[in-house]
Structures are given as C-alpha cells and as structure tokens.
C-alpha positions, 0 to 999 in steps of 0.5 A, spaced: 907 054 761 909 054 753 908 049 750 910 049 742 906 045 737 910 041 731 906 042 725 906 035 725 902 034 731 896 038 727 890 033 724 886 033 718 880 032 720 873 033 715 869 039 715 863 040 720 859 040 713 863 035 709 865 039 704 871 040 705 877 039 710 880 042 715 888 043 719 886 042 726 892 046 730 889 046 737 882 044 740 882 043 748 883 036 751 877 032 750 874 036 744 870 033 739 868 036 732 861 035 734 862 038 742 868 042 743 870 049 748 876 052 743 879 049 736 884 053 732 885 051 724 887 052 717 882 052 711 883 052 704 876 054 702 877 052 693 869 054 691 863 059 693 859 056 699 855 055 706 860 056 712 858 050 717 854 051 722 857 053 729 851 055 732 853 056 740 860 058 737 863 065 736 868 064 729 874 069 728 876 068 721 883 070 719 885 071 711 891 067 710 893 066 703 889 069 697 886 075 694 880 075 699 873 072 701 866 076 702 863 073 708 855 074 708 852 073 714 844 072 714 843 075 708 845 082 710 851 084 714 857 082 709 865 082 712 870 084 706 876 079 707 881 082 701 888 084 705 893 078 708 891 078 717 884 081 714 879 078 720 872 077 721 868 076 728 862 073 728 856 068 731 858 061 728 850 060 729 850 065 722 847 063 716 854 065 713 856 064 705 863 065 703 864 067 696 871 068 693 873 075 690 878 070 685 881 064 687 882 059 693 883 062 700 886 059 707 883 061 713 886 061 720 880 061 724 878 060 732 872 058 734 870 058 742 865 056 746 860 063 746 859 061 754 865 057 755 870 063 752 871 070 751 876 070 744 880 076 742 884 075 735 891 081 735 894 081 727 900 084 726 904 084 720 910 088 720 915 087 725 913 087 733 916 087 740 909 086 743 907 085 751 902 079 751 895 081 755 894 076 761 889 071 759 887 063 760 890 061 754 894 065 748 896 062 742 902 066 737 902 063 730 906 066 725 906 065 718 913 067 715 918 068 720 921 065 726 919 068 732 922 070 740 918 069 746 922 073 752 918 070 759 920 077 763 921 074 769 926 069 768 929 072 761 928 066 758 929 066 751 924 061 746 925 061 739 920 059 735 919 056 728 915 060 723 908 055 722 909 052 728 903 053 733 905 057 741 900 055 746 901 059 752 897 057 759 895 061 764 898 067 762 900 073 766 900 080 766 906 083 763 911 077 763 912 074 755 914 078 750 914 077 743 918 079 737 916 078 730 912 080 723 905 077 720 903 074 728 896 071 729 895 072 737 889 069 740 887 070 747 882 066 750 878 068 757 874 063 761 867 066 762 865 068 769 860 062 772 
C-alpha cells in the first residue's frame, strides 16, 4: 500500500535533549518521543553539541543542507558528513558530538528500534530509475523534484511531490519502481522473533 504524507501532516516536536526541535515526518502508530519502533525526521542542528541519547536505537543520519558536520562517537570513531546524501550509521546509545564544519545543517534522520528493525538508508543523487527492494516498510523522500512511482503489476503510475514523504507497506520483490534524483530511500525490516 502507498501511502503520501503532506509536509503538512509533519509535526514539530522537541528534541529528546530539549536543545533543539525536530520535523517529525513519520513514527509507527502508537510511538511516543520517549517509547517508539521507527521515527523518520528533519533537523537543523545551528551549534556544536551532544547528540540525544537513543540507547536501544540504531540512527541513520543524512546531510540535508549545509556544508557538513563531524559526528564523533565515543570519543574516537568520527563520521565525516561534508557532501549533500552524505550518511552516517551508527548505535543511538553512543555518546556522539556533532560539530559543524561551518554553519547550520539539516539532517534526515531514521532512527529503529535495534531489536524491533532491521534499517537500510539508499541516497541517490543523480537521476535514477531504481527497482525498490522487498521490505516491511520503504519510505522515498526527495529533496528537489517530483518524483514517479510504477507499482509493476498494475502499471499504476504515482506522482509525488518533491518534500513529501513516501510510506510504502509490506513491499514486494520487484513491484515498485521508482524515478527521480536526490531520493532518500529507507527500507525497514522487522527482526525475526
């Protein structure tokens, strides 16, 4: 099923470290700040600083706008994010500092459940016709253009809208394509119990 979520729908909500605010896009039915399986969200991150702790969690964090941000994890490991799609993977449990190379970023980020979810982040910058892998769930965002799912077995054509969030359930092998440029693609995996 695909589903089209309106900027509009998004919510503002405060970060877990109330330094900050987030654009919550998406986050499974039920899910709280506090107590959640999946979220998807936006972030300007305006200043150096400790990331909110998410232990539990693994966090994808995608370079949206601005000229980049290290993210230091644990005091050693250090994630270089300096080119638009850039993406860093890493434990929410982490002790990570965000430090700007110059100015404000925005960053997309998904964060899962580590033992609810498996996640997988695919960026693609330049145009794309691109077979979507089978998943529990997909989402397709993208940042400057509109873009056209194909559902395979129907030829059923969607326009989307650039800035308006995709949420494909229970996706099949093979059966949506997509075509677009500067697409964020999550897949979510539910873990074998």
């Amino acid at each position: 099923m695909i589903e089209i979520i309106h900027p509009t729908q998004f919510k503002t909500v405060p970060w877990k470290n109330g330094k900050g605010e987030t654009v919550e896009m998406a986050i499974n039915p039920g899910g709280t700040l506090e107590n959640f399986d999946w979220r998807l969200s936006m972030a300007s991150v305006v200043e150096d600083g400790v990331f909110s702790n998410f232990t539990g969690y693994t966090r994808n964090l995608i370079l949206i706008e601005g000229d980049g941000i290290n993210l230091q994890h644990n005091d050693n490991k250090i994630d270089r994010l300096k080119n638009l799609l850039d993406v860093a993977t890493f434990d929410g449990g982490n002790k990570t500092i965000g430090n700007l190379h110059t100015n404000e970023i925005t960053d997309f980020n998904v964060i899962a459940r580590t033992s609810a979810f498996h996640s997988k982040v695919s960026c693609h910058k330049n145009t794309t016709n691109h077979i979507l892998e089978k998943s529990d769930l997909c989402f397709v965002y993208s940042l400057f253009s509109d873009t056209t799912l194909t559902t395979k077995s129907t030829q059923e054509v969607t326009l989307v809208p650039s800035q308006h969030l995709v949420k494909i359930t229970d996706l099949t092998a093979d059966n949506v394509a997509i075509t677009g440029e500067h697409l964020i693609i999550v897949y979510l995996r539910r873990c074998a119990i």
